[in-house]
C-alpha positions in Angstrom: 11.3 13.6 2.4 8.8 16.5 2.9 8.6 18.3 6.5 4.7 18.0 6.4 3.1 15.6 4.4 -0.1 16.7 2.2 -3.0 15.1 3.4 -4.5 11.9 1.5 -8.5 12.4 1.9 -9.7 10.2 4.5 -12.2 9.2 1.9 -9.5 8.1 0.4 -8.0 6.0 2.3 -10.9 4.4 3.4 -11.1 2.4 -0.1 -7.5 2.3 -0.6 -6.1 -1.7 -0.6 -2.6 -2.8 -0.8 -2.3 -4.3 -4.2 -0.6 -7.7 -2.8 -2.4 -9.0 0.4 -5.9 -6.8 -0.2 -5.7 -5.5 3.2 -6.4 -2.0 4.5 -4.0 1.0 4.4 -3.0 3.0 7.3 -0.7 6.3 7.2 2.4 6.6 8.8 4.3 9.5 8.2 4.9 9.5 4.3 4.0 5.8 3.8 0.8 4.1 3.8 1.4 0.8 5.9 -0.7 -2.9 6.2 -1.3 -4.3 9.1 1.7 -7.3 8.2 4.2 -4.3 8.0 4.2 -4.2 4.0 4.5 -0.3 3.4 4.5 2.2 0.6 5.7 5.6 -0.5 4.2 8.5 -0.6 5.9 10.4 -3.3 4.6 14.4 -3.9 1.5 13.7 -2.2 0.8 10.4 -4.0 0.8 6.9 -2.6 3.2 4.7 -4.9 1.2 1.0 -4.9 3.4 -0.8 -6.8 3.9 -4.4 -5.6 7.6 -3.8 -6.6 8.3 -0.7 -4.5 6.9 -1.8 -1.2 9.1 -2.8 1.5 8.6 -5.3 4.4 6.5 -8.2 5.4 8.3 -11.0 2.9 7.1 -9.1 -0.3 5.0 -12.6 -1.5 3.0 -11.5 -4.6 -0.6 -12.5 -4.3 -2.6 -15.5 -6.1 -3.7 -14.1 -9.0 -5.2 -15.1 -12.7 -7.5 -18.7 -12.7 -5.7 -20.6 -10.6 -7.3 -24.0 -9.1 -9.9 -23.1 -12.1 -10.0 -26.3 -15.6 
């Protein structure tokens, strides 16, 4: 774990979306966090949004693909 983070542009974050739920990122320490607890790495600067990786909040994959749709 780094002492000091690098920065992720506010910019950024701003459009950043966790890849399960769709909800907005927030940055705590060297994880981006939802608002349900579901977090991510930040690995060398670089957030790691990979459904598989995150940790917290029951890790339930999101509806994806046609469903409900004949």
């Amino acid at each position: 774990m780094e002492p000091n983070p690098p920065p992720i542009d506010d910019a950024l974050l701003a459009v950043l979306r966790c890849p399960v739920s769709g909800e907005p990122l927030r940055r705590e320490d060297d994880r981006l966090v939802t608002g349900s607890g579901r977090a991510y790495d930040i690995v060398d600067g670089l957030p790691v949004l990979i459904p598989q990786a995150a940790t917290g909040a029951g890790d339930q994959p999101a509806a994806t693909g046609s469903a409900g749709m004949s």
